[in-house]
TIVO-769787 format. One record per residue (C-alpha): x, y, z; residue in one letter; residue number from 1. Coordinates in nm, 4 decimals. Layout:
% TIVO-769787
+----------+----------+----------+-------+------+
:     east :    north :       up : kolba : zami :
+----------+----------+----------+-------+------+
:        X :        Y :        Z :     A :  NUM :
...
+----------+----------+----------+-------+------+
//
This chain:
% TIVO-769787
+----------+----------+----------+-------+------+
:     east :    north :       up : kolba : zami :
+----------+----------+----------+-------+------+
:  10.6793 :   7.9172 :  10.5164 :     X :    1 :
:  11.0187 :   7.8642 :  10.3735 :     X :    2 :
:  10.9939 :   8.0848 :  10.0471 :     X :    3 :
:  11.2826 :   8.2002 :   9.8177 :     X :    4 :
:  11.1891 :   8.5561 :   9.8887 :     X :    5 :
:  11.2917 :   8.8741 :   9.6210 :     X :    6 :
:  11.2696 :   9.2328 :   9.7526 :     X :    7 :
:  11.2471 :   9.4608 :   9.5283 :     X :    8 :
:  11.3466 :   9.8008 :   9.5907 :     X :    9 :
:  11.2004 :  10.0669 :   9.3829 :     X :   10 :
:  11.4328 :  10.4032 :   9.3712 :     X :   11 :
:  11.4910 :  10.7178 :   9.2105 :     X :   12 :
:  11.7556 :  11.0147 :   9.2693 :     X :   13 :
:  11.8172 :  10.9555 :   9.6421 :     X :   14 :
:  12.1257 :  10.7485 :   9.7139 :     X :   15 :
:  12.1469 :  10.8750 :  10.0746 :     X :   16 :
:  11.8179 :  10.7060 :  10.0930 :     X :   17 :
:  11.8743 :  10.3970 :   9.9653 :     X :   18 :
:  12.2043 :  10.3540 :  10.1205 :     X :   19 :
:  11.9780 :  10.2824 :  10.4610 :     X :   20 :
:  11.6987 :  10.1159 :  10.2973 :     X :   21 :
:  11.9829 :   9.8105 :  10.2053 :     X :   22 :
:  12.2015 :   9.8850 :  10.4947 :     X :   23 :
:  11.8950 :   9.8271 :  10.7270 :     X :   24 :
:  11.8253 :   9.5190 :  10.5003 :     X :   25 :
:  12.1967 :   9.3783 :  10.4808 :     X :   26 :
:  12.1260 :   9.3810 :  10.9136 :     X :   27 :
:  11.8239 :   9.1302 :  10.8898 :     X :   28 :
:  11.8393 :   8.8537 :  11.1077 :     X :   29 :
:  11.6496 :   8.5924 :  10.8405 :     X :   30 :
:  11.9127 :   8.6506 :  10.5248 :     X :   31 :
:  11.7608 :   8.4193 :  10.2998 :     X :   32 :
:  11.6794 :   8.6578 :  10.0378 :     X :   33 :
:  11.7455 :   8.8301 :   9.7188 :     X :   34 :
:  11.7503 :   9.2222 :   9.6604 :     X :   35 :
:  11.6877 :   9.3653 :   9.3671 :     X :   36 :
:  11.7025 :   9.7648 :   9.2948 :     X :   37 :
:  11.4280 :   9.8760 :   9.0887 :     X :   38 :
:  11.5981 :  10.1795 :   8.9526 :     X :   39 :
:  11.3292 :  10.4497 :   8.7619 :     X :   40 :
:  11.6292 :  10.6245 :   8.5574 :     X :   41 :
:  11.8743 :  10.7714 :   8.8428 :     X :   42 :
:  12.2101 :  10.9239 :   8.7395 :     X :   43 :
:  12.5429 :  10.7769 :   8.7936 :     X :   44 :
:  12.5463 :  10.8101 :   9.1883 :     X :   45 :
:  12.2644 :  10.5521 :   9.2624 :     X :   46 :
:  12.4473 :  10.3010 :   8.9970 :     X :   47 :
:  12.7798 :  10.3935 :   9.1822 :     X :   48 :
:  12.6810 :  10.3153 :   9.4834 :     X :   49 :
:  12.4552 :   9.9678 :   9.3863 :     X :   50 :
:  12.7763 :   9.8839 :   9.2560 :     X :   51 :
:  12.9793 :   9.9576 :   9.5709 :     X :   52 :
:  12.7383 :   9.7839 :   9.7815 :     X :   53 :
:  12.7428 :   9.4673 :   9.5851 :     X :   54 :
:  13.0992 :   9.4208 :   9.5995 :     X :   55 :
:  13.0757 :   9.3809 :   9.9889 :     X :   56 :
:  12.7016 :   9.2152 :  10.0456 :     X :   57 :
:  12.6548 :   8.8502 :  10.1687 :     X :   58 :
:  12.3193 :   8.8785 :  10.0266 :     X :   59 :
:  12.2848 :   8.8714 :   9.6567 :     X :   60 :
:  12.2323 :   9.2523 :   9.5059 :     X :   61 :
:  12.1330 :   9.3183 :   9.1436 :     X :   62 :
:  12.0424 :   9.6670 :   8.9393 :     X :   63 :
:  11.8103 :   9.6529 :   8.6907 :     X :   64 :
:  11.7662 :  10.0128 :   8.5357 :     X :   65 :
:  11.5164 :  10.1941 :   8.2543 :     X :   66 :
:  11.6206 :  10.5456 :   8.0995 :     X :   67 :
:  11.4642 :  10.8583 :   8.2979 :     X :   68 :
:  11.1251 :  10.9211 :   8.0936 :     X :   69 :
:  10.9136 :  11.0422 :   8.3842 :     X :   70 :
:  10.7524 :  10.8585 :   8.6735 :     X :   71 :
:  10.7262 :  10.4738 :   8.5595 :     X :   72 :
:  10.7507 :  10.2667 :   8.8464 :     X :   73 :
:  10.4979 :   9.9890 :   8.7328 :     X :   74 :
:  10.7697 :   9.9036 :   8.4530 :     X :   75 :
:  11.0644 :   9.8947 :   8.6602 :     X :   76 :
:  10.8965 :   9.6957 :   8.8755 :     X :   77 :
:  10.8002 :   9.4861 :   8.6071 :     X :   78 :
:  11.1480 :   9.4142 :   8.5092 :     X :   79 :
:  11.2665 :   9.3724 :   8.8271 :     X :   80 :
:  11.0459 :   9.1208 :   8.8809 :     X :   81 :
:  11.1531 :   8.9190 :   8.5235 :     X :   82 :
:  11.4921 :   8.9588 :   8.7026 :     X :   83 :
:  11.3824 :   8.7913 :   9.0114 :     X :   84 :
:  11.4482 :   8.4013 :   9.1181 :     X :   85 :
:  11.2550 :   8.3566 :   9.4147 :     X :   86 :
:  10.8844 :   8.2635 :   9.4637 :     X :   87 :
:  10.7869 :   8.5276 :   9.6503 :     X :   88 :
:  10.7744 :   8.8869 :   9.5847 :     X :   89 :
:  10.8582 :   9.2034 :   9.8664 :     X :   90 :
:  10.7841 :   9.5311 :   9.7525 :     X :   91 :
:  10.9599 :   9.8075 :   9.8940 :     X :   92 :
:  11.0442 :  10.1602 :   9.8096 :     X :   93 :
:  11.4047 :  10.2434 :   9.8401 :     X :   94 :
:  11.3493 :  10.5784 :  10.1143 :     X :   95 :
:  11.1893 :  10.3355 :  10.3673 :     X :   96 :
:  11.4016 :  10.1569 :  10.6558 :     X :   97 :
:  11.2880 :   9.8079 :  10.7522 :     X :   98 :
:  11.3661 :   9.6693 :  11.0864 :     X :   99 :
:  11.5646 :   9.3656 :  11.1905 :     X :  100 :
:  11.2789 :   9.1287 :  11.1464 :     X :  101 :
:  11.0903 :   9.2314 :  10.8317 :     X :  102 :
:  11.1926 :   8.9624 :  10.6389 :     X :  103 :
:  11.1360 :   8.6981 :  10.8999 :     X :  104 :
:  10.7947 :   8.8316 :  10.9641 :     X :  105 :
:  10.6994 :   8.8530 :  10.6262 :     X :  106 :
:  10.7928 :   8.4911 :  10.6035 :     X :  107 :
:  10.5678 :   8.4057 :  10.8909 :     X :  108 :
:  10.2709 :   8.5854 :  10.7089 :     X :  109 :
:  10.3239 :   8.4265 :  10.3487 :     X :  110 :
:  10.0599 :   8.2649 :  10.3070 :     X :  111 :
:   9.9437 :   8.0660 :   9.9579 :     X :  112 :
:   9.6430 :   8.2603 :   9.8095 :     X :  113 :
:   9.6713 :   8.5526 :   9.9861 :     X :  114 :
:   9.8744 :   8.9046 :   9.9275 :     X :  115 :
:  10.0061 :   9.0612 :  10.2575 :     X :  116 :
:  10.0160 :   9.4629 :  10.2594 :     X :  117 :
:  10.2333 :   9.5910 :  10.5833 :     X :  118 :
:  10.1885 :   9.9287 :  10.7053 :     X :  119 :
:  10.4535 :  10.2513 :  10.7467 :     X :  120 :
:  10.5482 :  10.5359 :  11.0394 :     X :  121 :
:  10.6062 :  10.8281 :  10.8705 :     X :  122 :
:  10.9308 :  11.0569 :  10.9608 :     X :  123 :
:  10.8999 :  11.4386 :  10.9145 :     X :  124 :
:  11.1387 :  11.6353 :  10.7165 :     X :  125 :
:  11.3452 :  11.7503 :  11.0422 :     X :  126 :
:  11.3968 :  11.3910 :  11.1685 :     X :  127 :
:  11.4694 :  11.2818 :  10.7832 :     X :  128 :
:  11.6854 :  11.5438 :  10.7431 :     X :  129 :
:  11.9187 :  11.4149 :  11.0674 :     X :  130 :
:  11.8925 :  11.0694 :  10.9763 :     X :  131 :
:  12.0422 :  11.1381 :  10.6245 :     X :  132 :
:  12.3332 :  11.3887 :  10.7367 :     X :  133 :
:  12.3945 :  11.2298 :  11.0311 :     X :  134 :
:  12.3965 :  10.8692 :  10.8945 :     X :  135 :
:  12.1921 :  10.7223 :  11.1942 :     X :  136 :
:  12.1056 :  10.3652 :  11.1604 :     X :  137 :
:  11.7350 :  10.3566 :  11.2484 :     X :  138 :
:  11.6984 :  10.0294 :  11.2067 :     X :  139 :
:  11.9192 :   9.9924 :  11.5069 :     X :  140 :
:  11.7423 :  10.2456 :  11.7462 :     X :  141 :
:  11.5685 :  10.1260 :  12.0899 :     X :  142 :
:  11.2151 :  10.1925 :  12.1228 :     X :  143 :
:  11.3217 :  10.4403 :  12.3436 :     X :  144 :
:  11.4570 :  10.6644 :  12.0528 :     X :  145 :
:  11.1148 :  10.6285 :  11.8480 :     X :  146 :
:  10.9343 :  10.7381 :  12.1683 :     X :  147 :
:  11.0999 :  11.0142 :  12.2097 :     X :  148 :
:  11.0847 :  11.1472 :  11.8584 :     X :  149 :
:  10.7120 :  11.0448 :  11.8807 :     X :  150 :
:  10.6661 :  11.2862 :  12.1461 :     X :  151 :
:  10.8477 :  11.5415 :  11.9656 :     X :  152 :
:  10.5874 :  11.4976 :  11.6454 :     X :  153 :
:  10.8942 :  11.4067 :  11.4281 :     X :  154 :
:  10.7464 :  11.0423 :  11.3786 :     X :  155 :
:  10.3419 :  11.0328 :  11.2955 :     X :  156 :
:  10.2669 :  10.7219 :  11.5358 :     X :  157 :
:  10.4031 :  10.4570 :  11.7370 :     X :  158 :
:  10.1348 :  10.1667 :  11.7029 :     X :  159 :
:  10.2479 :  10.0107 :  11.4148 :     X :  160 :
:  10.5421 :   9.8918 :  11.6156 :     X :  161 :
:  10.3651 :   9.6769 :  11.8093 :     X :  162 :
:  10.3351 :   9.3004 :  11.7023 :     X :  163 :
:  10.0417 :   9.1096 :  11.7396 :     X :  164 :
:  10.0763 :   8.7304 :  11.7314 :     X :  165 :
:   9.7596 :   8.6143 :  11.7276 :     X :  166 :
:   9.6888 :   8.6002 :  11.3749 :     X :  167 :
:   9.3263 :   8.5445 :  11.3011 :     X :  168 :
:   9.2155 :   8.9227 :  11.2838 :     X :  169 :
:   9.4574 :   8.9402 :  10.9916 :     X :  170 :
:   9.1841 :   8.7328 :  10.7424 :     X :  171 :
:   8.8759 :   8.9825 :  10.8492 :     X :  172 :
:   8.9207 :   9.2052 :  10.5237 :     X :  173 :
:   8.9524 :   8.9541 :  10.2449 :     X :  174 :
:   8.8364 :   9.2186 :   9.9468 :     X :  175 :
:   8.9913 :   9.5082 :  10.1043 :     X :  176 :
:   9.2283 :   9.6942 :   9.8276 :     X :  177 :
:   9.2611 :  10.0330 :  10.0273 :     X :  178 :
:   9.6357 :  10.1113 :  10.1664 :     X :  179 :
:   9.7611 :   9.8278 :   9.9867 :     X :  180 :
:  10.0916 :  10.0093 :   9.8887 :     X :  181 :
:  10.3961 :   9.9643 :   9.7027 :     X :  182 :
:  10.6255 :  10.0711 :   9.9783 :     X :  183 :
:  10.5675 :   9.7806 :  10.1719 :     X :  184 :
:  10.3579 :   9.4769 :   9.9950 :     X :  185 :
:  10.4376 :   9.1071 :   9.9582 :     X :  186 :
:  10.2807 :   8.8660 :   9.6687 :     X :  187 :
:  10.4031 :   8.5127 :   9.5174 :     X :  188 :
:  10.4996 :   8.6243 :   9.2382 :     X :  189 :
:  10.3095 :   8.3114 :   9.0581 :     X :  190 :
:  10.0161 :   8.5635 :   9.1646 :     X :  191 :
:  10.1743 :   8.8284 :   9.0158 :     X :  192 :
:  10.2083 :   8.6929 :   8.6806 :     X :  193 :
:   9.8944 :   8.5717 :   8.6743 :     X :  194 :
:   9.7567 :   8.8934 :   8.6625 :     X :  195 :
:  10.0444 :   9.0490 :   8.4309 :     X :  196 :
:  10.1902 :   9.2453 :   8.7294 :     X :  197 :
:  10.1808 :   9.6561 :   8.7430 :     X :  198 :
:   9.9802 :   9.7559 :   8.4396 :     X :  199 :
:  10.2275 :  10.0621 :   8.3025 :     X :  200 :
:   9.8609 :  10.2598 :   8.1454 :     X :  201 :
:   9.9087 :  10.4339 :   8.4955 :     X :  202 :
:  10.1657 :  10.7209 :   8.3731 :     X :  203 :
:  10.2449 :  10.9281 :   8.6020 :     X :  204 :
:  10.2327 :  10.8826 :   9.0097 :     X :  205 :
:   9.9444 :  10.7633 :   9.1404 :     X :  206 :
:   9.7598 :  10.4387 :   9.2138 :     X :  207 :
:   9.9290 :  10.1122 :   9.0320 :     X :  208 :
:   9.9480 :   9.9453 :   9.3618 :     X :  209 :
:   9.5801 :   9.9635 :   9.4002 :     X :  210 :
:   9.5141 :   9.8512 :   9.0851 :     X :  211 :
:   9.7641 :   9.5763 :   9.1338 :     X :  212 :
:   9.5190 :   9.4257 :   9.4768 :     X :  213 :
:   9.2198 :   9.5219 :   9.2725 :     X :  214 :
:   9.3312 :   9.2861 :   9.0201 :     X :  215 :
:   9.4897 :   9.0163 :   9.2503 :     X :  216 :
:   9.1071 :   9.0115 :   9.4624 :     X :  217 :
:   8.9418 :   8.9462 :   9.1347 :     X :  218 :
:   9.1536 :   8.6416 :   9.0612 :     X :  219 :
:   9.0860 :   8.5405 :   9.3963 :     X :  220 :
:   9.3610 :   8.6451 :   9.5706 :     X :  221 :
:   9.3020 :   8.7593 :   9.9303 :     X :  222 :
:   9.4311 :   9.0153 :  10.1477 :     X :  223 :
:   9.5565 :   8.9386 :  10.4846 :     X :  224 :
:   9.6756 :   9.2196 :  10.7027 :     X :  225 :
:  10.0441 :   9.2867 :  10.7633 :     X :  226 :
:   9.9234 :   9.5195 :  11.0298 :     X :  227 :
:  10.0875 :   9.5106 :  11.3736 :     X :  228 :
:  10.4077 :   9.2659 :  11.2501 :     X :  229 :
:  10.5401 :   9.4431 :  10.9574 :     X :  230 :
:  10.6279 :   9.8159 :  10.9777 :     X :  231 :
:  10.8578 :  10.0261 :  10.7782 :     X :  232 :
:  11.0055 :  10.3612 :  10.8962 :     X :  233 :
:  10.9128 :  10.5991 :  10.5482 :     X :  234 :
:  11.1379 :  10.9020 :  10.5568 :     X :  235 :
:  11.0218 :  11.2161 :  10.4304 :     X :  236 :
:  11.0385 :  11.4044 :  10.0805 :     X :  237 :
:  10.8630 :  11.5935 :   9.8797 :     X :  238 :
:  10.5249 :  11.5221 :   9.6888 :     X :  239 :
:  10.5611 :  11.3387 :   9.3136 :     X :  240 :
:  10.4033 :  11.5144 :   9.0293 :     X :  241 :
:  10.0497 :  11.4506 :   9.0272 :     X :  242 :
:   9.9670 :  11.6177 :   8.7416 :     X :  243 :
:   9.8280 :  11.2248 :   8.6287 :     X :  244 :
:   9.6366 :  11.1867 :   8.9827 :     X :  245 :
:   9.2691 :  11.2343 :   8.8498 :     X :  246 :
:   9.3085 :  11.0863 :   8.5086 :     X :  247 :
:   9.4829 :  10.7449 :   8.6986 :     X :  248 :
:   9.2162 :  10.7527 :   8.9384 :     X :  249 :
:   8.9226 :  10.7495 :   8.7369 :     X :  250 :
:   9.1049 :  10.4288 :   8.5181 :     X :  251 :
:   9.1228 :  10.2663 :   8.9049 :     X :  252 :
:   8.7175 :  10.3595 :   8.9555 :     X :  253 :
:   8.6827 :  10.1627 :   8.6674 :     X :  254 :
:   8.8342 :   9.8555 :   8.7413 :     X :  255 :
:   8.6846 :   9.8718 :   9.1034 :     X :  256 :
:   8.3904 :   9.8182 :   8.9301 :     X :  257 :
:   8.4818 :   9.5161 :   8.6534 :     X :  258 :
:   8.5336 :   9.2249 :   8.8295 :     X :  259 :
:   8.6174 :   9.0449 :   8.4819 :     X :  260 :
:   8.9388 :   9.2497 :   8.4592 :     X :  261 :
:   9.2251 :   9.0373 :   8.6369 :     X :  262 :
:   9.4963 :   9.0493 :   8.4058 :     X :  263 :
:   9.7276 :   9.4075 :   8.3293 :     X :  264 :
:   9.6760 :   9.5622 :   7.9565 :     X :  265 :
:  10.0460 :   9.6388 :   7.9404 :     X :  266 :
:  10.2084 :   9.4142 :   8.2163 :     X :  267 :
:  10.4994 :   9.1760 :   8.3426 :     X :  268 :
:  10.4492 :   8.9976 :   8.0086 :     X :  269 :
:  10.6356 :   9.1652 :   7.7843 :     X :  270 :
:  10.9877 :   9.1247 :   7.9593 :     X :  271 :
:  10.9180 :   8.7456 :   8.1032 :     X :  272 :
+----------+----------+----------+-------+------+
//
Protein backbone atom coordinates (compact mmCIF):
# COMPACT_ATOMS: atom_id res chain seq x y z
CA UNK A 1 0.00 0.00 0.00
CA UNK A 2 1.28 3.32 -1.07
CA UNK A 3 1.05 5.31 2.33
CA UNK A 4 2.65 8.72 3.19
CA UNK A 5 4.53 7.07 5.98
CA UNK A 6 5.98 9.28 9.34
CA UNK A 7 8.62 7.63 11.57
CA UNK A 8 8.89 8.84 14.52
CA UNK A 9 11.90 8.51 16.46
CA UNK A 10 11.66 8.76 20.12
CA UNK A 11 15.20 9.85 21.86
CA UNK A 12 16.81 10.97 24.85
CA UNK A 13 20.63 11.79 25.81
CA UNK A 14 22.30 9.45 23.29
CA UNK A 15 23.38 11.18 20.10
CA UNK A 16 25.87 8.40 19.23
CA UNK A 17 22.75 6.41 19.15
CA UNK A 18 20.67 8.18 17.15
CA UNK A 19 23.25 9.18 14.74
CA UNK A 20 22.81 5.27 13.43
CA UNK A 21 19.24 4.96 14.05
CA UNK A 22 18.83 7.92 10.99
CA UNK A 23 21.99 7.02 9.28
CA UNK A 24 20.63 3.39 8.93
CA UNK A 25 17.29 5.11 7.92
CA UNK A 26 18.79 7.83 5.44
CA UNK A 27 20.23 4.10 3.63
CA UNK A 28 16.60 2.72 3.01
CA UNK A 29 15.96 1.57 -0.26
CA UNK A 30 11.94 2.76 -0.22
CA UNK A 31 12.65 6.74 0.71
CA UNK A 32 9.24 7.81 0.62
CA UNK A 33 9.03 8.92 4.08
CA UNK A 34 9.13 11.51 6.71
CA UNK A 35 11.31 11.41 10.01
CA UNK A 36 10.49 13.02 12.81
CA UNK A 37 12.73 13.07 16.20
CA UNK A 38 10.70 12.72 19.17
CA UNK A 39 13.09 14.39 21.50
CA UNK A 40 12.14 13.72 25.61
CA UNK A 41 14.30 16.93 26.76
CA UNK A 42 18.06 16.12 25.53
CA UNK A 43 20.75 18.82 25.87
CA UNK A 44 22.27 20.75 23.13
CA UNK A 45 24.22 17.74 21.45
CA UNK A 46 21.11 15.76 20.22
CA UNK A 47 19.61 19.30 18.83
CA UNK A 48 23.17 19.89 17.32
CA UNK A 49 23.36 17.10 15.64
CA UNK A 50 19.32 16.89 14.32
CA UNK A 51 20.35 20.05 13.02
CA UNK A 52 23.51 18.86 11.24
CA UNK A 53 21.78 15.98 9.83
CA UNK A 54 19.01 17.96 8.31
CA UNK A 55 21.13 20.19 6.46
CA UNK A 56 22.43 17.16 4.34
CA UNK A 57 19.20 14.58 4.28
CA UNK A 58 17.19 13.88 1.03
CA UNK A 59 14.54 12.77 3.28
CA UNK A 60 12.65 15.36 5.17
CA UNK A 61 13.99 15.61 9.07
CA UNK A 62 12.15 17.62 11.75
CA UNK A 63 12.81 18.07 15.81
CA UNK A 64 10.11 18.49 17.84
CA UNK A 65 11.35 18.86 21.57
CA UNK A 66 9.59 19.13 25.35
CA UNK A 67 11.75 20.45 28.41
CA UNK A 68 13.51 17.50 30.50
CA UNK A 69 10.77 16.78 33.34
CA UNK A 70 11.40 13.06 33.71
CA UNK A 71 10.47 10.11 31.52
CA UNK A 72 7.44 11.37 29.19
CA UNK A 73 7.59 9.66 26.09
CA UNK A 74 3.72 9.30 25.50
CA UNK A 75 3.76 13.28 25.11
CA UNK A 76 6.55 13.61 22.85
CA UNK A 77 5.17 11.20 20.93
CA UNK A 78 2.08 12.92 21.00
CA UNK A 79 3.49 15.98 19.53
CA UNK A 80 5.41 14.40 17.18
CA UNK A 81 2.65 12.95 15.85
CA UNK A 82 0.55 16.63 15.59
CA UNK A 83 3.81 17.38 13.67
CA UNK A 84 3.41 14.59 11.31
CA UNK A 85 1.91 14.77 7.50
CA UNK A 86 1.67 11.36 6.48
CA UNK A 87 -1.13 8.76 7.00
CA UNK A 88 0.67 6.34 8.53
CA UNK A 89 2.50 6.24 11.69
CA UNK A 90 6.23 4.18 12.43
CA UNK A 91 7.25 4.09 15.83
CA UNK A 92 10.72 3.74 16.58
CA UNK A 93 13.07 4.41 19.39
CA UNK A 94 16.09 6.35 18.45
CA UNK A 95 18.98 3.44 19.93
CA UNK A 96 17.54 0.86 17.45
CA UNK A 97 19.10 0.30 13.81
CA UNK A 98 16.64 -0.65 11.09
CA UNK A 99 17.76 -2.47 8.07
CA UNK A 100 17.66 -1.55 4.41
CA UNK A 101 14.13 -2.70 3.93
CA UNK A 102 12.15 -1.67 7.02
CA UNK A 103 10.32 0.83 5.46
CA UNK A 104 9.47 -1.12 2.36
CA UNK A 105 8.33 -3.98 4.45
CA UNK A 106 6.35 -2.06 6.65
CA UNK A 107 4.65 -0.77 3.57
CA UNK A 108 3.90 -4.25 2.41
CA UNK A 109 2.26 -5.04 5.88
CA UNK A 110 0.06 -1.74 6.19
CA UNK A 111 -2.85 -2.88 6.20
CA UNK A 112 -6.37 -0.69 6.82
CA UNK A 113 -7.80 -1.77 10.26
CA UNK A 114 -5.05 -3.35 11.55
CA UNK A 115 -1.81 -2.13 13.75
CA UNK A 116 1.46 -4.01 12.83
CA UNK A 117 4.00 -4.54 15.90
CA UNK A 118 7.63 -5.79 14.45
CA UNK A 119 9.94 -7.49 16.65
CA UNK A 120 13.85 -6.58 17.89
CA UNK A 121 17.50 -8.60 18.30
CA UNK A 122 18.93 -7.38 21.15
CA UNK A 123 22.86 -6.32 21.19
CA UNK A 124 24.80 -6.73 24.50
CA UNK A 125 26.71 -3.99 26.04
CA UNK A 126 30.20 -5.30 24.52
CA UNK A 127 28.89 -5.41 20.91
CA UNK A 128 27.01 -1.87 21.65
CA UNK A 129 29.86 -0.57 23.01
CA UNK A 130 32.02 -1.34 19.50
CA UNK A 131 29.33 -0.32 17.36
CA UNK A 132 29.20 3.19 19.01
CA UNK A 133 33.14 3.84 19.25
CA UNK A 134 33.86 2.24 16.33
CA UNK A 135 31.06 3.81 14.19
CA UNK A 136 30.12 0.45 12.41
CA UNK A 137 27.22 0.67 10.15
CA UNK A 138 25.11 -2.34 11.14
CA UNK A 139 22.68 -1.79 8.95
CA UNK A 140 25.22 -2.59 6.31
CA UNK A 141 26.65 -5.90 7.82
CA UNK A 142 26.28 -9.43 5.91
CA UNK A 143 24.51 -12.03 7.68
CA UNK A 144 27.70 -13.38 8.10
CA UNK A 145 28.69 -10.65 10.72
CA UNK A 146 25.32 -11.23 12.81
CA UNK A 147 26.21 -14.96 12.82
CA UNK A 148 29.17 -14.62 14.09
CA UNK A 149 28.35 -12.26 16.90
CA UNK A 150 25.37 -14.66 17.49
CA UNK A 151 27.71 -17.31 18.25
CA UNK A 152 29.68 -15.15 20.39
CA UNK A 153 26.30 -14.33 22.65
CA UNK A 154 26.81 -10.60 21.77
CA UNK A 155 23.39 -10.64 19.78
CA UNK A 156 20.31 -12.58 21.73
CA UNK A 157 18.96 -14.42 18.44
CA UNK A 158 19.11 -14.69 14.86
CA UNK A 159 15.41 -15.72 13.85
CA UNK A 160 13.94 -12.59 13.59
CA UNK A 161 16.02 -12.06 10.51
CA UNK A 162 14.39 -14.34 8.61
CA UNK A 163 11.41 -13.17 6.33
CA UNK A 164 8.47 -15.05 5.84
CA UNK A 165 6.34 -14.22 2.80
CA UNK A 166 3.53 -16.04 3.18
CA UNK A 167 1.43 -13.81 5.08
CA UNK A 168 -1.62 -15.48 6.46
CA UNK A 169 -0.10 -16.61 9.92
CA UNK A 170 0.32 -12.88 10.51
CA UNK A 171 -3.84 -12.44 11.21
CA UNK A 172 -3.86 -15.58 13.86
CA UNK A 173 -3.63 -13.16 17.00
CA UNK A 174 -6.18 -10.48 16.28
CA UNK A 175 -6.62 -9.36 20.25
CA UNK A 176 -3.14 -9.98 21.11
CA UNK A 177 -1.65 -6.65 22.95
CA UNK A 178 1.52 -8.44 24.48
CA UNK A 179 5.07 -7.21 22.91
CA UNK A 180 3.37 -4.64 21.08
CA UNK A 181 6.23 -2.05 21.65
CA UNK A 182 7.14 1.36 20.99
CA UNK A 183 10.51 0.59 19.55
CA UNK A 184 9.19 -0.82 16.59
CA UNK A 185 5.18 -0.38 15.93
CA UNK A 186 3.27 0.94 12.92
CA UNK A 187 -0.50 2.48 13.09
CA UNK A 188 -2.53 4.92 10.60
CA UNK A 189 -2.43 7.48 12.44
CA UNK A 190 -6.39 8.09 11.65
CA UNK A 191 -6.30 5.04 14.26
CA UNK A 192 -4.29 6.79 16.41
CA UNK A 193 -6.36 9.74 16.85
CA UNK A 194 -9.20 7.96 17.20
CA UNK A 195 -8.18 6.70 20.31
CA UNK A 196 -6.35 10.06 21.49
CA UNK A 197 -2.88 8.45 20.98
CA UNK A 198 -0.36 7.69 24.14
CA UNK A 199 -2.39 8.55 27.19
CA UNK A 200 0.51 10.72 29.25
CA UNK A 201 -1.37 9.28 33.01
CA UNK A 202 1.54 6.69 32.47
CA UNK A 203 4.46 8.84 34.26
CA UNK A 204 7.25 7.31 34.44
CA UNK A 205 8.67 4.22 32.14
CA UNK A 206 6.62 1.56 31.73
CA UNK A 207 3.73 0.30 29.60
CA UNK A 208 2.05 3.23 27.27
CA UNK A 209 2.59 1.10 24.29
CA UNK A 210 0.45 -1.56 25.72
CA UNK A 211 -2.05 0.56 26.65
CA UNK A 212 -1.88 2.19 23.28
CA UNK A 213 -2.92 -1.75 21.42
CA UNK A 214 -5.19 -2.25 24.36
CA UNK A 215 -7.00 0.71 23.31
CA UNK A 216 -6.61 0.37 19.46
CA UNK A 217 -8.23 -3.67 19.92
CA UNK A 218 -11.15 -2.15 21.67
CA UNK A 219 -11.95 0.20 18.82
CA UNK A 220 -11.55 -2.61 16.67
CA UNK A 221 -8.33 -2.33 15.53
CA UNK A 222 -6.45 -5.59 14.90
CA UNK A 223 -3.08 -6.78 15.31
CA UNK A 224 -1.25 -8.42 12.57
CA UNK A 225 2.21 -9.71 13.21
CA UNK A 226 5.31 -7.92 11.97
CA UNK A 227 7.11 -11.04 12.96
CA UNK A 228 9.63 -12.58 10.55
CA UNK A 229 9.70 -9.24 7.98
CA UNK A 230 10.38 -6.44 10.25
CA UNK A 231 13.33 -6.58 12.69
CA UNK A 232 15.26 -3.91 14.37
CA UNK A 233 18.80 -4.35 15.81
CA UNK A 234 18.13 -2.66 19.72
CA UNK A 235 21.51 -1.72 21.13
CA UNK A 236 22.12 -1.97 24.65
CA UNK A 237 21.86 0.51 27.75
CA UNK A 238 20.99 0.63 30.90
CA UNK A 239 17.49 0.02 32.63
CA UNK A 240 14.96 3.35 32.89
CA UNK A 241 13.76 4.24 36.27
CA UNK A 242 11.03 2.09 37.20
CA UNK A 243 10.27 3.48 40.22
CA UNK A 244 6.45 4.01 38.28
CA UNK A 245 6.50 0.17 37.02
CA UNK A 246 3.80 -1.24 39.51
CA UNK A 247 1.66 1.81 39.87
CA UNK A 248 1.54 1.98 35.59
CA UNK A 249 0.88 -1.54 35.55
CA UNK A 250 -1.95 -1.89 37.68
CA UNK A 251 -3.67 1.39 35.53
CA UNK A 252 -2.86 -1.18 32.31
CA UNK A 253 -4.73 -4.29 34.41
CA UNK A 254 -7.43 -2.04 34.43
CA UNK A 255 -8.00 -1.19 31.08
CA UNK A 256 -7.30 -4.90 30.04
CA UNK A 257 -10.32 -5.39 31.64
CA UNK A 258 -12.78 -2.28 30.28
CA UNK A 259 -13.46 -2.85 26.96
CA UNK A 260 -15.53 0.57 26.92
CA UNK A 261 -12.26 2.49 27.33
CA UNK A 262 -10.90 3.29 23.67
CA UNK A 263 -10.06 6.75 23.81
CA UNK A 264 -6.67 8.28 26.04
CA UNK A 265 -7.69 10.55 29.26
CA UNK A 266 -4.86 12.92 28.45
CA UNK A 267 -3.96 12.20 24.72
CA UNK A 268 -2.96 13.45 21.09
CA UNK A 269 -5.85 15.91 21.53
CA UNK A 270 -4.57 18.55 23.18
CA UNK A 271 -1.74 19.54 20.60
CA UNK A 272 -3.90 18.56 17.24
Amino acid sequence: MNAAISVVVTTYNWPEALEACLQSLLAQRDDDFEIIVADDGSTAATQELVKRMMKNSPIPISHVYHEDRGFRAGGIRNKAVAAARGTYLLFVDGDCVMLPNFIARHRLLAEPGYFVPGNRLLLNRVLTNQVIQEKIQLHQQSIFFFLVNWLKRDINRLLPLLYLPWHHWRYRNPQGWQKAMTCNLAVWKTDFIAVNGFDECFEGWGYEDSDLAIRLIHQNIKRKEGRFAIPVLHLWHRQNDRSQHDVNYQRLLARVNDKSLTRAQLGVDQYL
